[in-house]
N, C-alpha and C positions, 0 to 999 in steps of 0.2 A: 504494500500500500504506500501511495505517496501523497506528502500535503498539498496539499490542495486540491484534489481530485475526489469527483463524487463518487463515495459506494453507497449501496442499499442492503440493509441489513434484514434478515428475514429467516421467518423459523417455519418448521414445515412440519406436516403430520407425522413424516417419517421420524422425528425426533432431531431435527438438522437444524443451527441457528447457521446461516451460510453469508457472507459478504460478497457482493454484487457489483461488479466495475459498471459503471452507472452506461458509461459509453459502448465499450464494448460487448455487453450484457456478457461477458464469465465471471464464472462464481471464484474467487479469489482464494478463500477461507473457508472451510467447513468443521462446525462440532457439533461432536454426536454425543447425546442424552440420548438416557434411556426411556424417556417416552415424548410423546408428541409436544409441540409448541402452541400453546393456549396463547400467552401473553408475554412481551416480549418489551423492554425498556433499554433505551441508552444514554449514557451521560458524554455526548462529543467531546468535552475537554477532557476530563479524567482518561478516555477510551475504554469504561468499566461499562457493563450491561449484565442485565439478570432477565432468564428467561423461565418459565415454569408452565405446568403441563395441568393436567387433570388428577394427580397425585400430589403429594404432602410437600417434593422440594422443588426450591426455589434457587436455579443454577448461577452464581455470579460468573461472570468472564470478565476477559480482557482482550482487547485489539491490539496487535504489536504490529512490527513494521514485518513481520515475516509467517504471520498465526493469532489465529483465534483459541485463547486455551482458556481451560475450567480453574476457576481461583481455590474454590468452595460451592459446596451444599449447602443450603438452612433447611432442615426439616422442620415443618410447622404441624400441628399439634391434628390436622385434620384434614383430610385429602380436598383436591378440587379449589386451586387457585385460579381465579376468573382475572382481577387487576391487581395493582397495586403500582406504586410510585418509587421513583430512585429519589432520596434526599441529601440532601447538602447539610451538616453541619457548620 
């Protein structure tokens, strides 16, 4: 990936959050969760995103100049995460 250049970032039923060269539409970066992508957030500056499925966790990553990798899991207390929000302290 390079700055200043558009990707589109996107999660897919197969369990795929994948980065998208805006121009040339290939997919750049792919990580694989174990189950489908419900809901999906990113923070541009940080380059940190958390995706999460119809089960209890909730995937943080990170974008680097050569890979999309997995930070951590949060498992949360009861299956089936629909939204939620990336915060700033």
């Amino acid at each position: 990936m390079r700055q200043g250049e558009r990707y589109i970032l996107a999660g897919s039923e197969k369990g795929e959050v994948g980065i998208w060269d805006w121009k040339g539409n290939n997919c750049r970066e792919v990580l694989n969760l174990s189950e489908c992508v419900m809901t999906l957030a990113f923070d541009a500056v940080k380059l940190k995103g958390a995706a999460a499925g119809p089960g209890s966790a909730i995937t943080i990553f990170q974008v680097a100049k050569s890979a999309i990798t997995s930070l951590r899991t949060i498992k949360l207390p009861s299956d089936g995460v629909s939204t939620y929000a990336l915060l700033r302290a």
